[in-house]
C-alpha positions in Angstrom: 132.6 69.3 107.0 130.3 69.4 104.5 126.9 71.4 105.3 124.0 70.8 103.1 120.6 71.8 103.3 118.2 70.4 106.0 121.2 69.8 108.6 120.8 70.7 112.2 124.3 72.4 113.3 125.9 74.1 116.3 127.3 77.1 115.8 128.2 81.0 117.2 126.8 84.3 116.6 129.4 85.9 114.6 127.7 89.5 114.4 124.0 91.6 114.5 122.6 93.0 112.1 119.0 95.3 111.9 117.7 92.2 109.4 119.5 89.4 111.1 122.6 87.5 112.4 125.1 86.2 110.9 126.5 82.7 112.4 130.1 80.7 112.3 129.4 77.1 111.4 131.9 73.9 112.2 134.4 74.1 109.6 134.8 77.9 110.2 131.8 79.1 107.2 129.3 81.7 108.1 125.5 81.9 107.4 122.4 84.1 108.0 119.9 83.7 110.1 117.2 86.3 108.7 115.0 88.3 111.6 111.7 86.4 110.2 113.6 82.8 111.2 115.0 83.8 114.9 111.7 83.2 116.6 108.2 81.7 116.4 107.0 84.9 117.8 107.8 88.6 116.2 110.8 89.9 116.2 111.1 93.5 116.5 115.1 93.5 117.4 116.9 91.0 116.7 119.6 91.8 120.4 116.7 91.5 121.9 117.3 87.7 120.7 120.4 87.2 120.2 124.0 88.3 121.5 127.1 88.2 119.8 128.9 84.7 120.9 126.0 83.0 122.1 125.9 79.5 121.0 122.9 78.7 119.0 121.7 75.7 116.8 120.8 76.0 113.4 119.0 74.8 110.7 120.4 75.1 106.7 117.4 76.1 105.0 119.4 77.0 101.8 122.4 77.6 99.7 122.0 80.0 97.0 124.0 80.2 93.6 126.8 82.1 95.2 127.5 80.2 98.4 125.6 81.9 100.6 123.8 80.0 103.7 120.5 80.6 104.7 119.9 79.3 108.7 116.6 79.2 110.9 116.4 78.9 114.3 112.8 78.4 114.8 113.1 75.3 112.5 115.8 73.8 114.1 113.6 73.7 117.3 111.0 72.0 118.4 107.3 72.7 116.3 106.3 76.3 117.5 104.7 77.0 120.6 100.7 76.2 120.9 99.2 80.0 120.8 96.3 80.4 122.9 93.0 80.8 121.3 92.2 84.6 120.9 88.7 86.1 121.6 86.4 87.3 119.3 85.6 91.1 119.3 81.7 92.0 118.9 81.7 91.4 114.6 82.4 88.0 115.3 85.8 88.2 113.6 88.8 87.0 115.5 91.5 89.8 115.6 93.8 88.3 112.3 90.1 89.2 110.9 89.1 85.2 109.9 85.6 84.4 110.8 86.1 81.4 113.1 83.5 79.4 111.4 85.0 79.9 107.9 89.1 78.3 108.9 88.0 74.8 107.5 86.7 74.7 104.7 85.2 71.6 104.2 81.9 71.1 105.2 80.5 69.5 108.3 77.2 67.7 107.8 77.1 67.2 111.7 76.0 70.4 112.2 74.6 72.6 109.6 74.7 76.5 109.9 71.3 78.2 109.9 70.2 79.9 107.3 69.7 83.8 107.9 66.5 85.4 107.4 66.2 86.9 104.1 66.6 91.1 105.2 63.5 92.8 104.5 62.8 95.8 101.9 62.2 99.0 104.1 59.2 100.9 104.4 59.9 103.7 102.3 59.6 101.8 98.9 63.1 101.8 98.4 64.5 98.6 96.5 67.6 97.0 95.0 66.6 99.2 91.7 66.0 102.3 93.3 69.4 101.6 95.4 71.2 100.8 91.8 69.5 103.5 90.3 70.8 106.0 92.9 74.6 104.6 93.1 74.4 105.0 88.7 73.7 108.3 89.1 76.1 109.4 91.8 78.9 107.5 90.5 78.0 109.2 86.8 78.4 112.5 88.6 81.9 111.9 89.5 83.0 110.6 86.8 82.3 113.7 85.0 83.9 115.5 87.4 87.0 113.8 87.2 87.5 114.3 83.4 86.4 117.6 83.9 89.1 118.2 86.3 91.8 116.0 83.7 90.8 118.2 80.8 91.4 121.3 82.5 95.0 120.3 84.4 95.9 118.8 80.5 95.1 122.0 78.8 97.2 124.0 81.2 100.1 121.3 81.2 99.8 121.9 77.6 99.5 118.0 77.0 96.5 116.7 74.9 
């Protein structure tokens, strides 16, 4: 039998591995099944999985140069699993840290966002220049501190 990339086989779980499993194909050829194509959800082990001569079905997701075959489970099943919608912790940001508002990106004239207020200069005079002004100066400071420090661990390497 001839196995070529995008077939859909049956076949056994040869052995385990900490990255993977390998799996006997019809016509007695073996392939991997990589940790990262076992499951739609994480995998921390793949036993946990699989066992050694459990049937599984397959999917050939490649053939490298050498002979080697690549297999997936998850895309030999059915399309993953709907995930339930996660909540949103108190920033707003959803815990795989997208901003819900931002996941499509094309506009929607429906409903425009509102504009935020423009934030407002504090009291005590200070402004974007001040700010700028302060940050140059601290960051100056360090600088020179650091090639302070260089020159002095050069010197004593005895490299210039």
């Amino acid at each position: 039998m001839e196995i070529r990339v995008g077939s859909i086989l049956e076949g056994n779980v040869k052995s385990i591995t900490k990255f993977g499993a390998f799996v006997v194909l019809p016509g007695g050829r073996s392939g991997l099944v990589h940790i990262s194509e076992i499951s739609h959800s994480y995998v921390s082990e793949v036993k946990d999985h699989l066992q050694e001569g459990q049937e599984v079905r397959v999917k050939v997701v490649g053939i490298d140069d050498a002979g080697r075959i690549n297999l997936s489970i998850k895309k030999a099943t059915t399309p993953p699993p709907q995930q339930p919608l996660r909540n949103q912790n108190s920033s707003g940001f959803t815990p795989n840290n997208r901003r819900p508002d931002y996941e499509s990106r094309t506009p929607s004239h429906s409903s425009p966002r509102p504009t935020p207020a423009p934030k407002a200069v504090p009291a005590g005079g200070t402004d974007f220049e001040q700010m700028m002004k302060q940050f140059m100066q601290n960051s100056d400071s360090k600088l020179s501190t650091l090639r302070m420090h260089e020159k002095r661990s050069s010197r004593r390497s005895g490299h210039r």
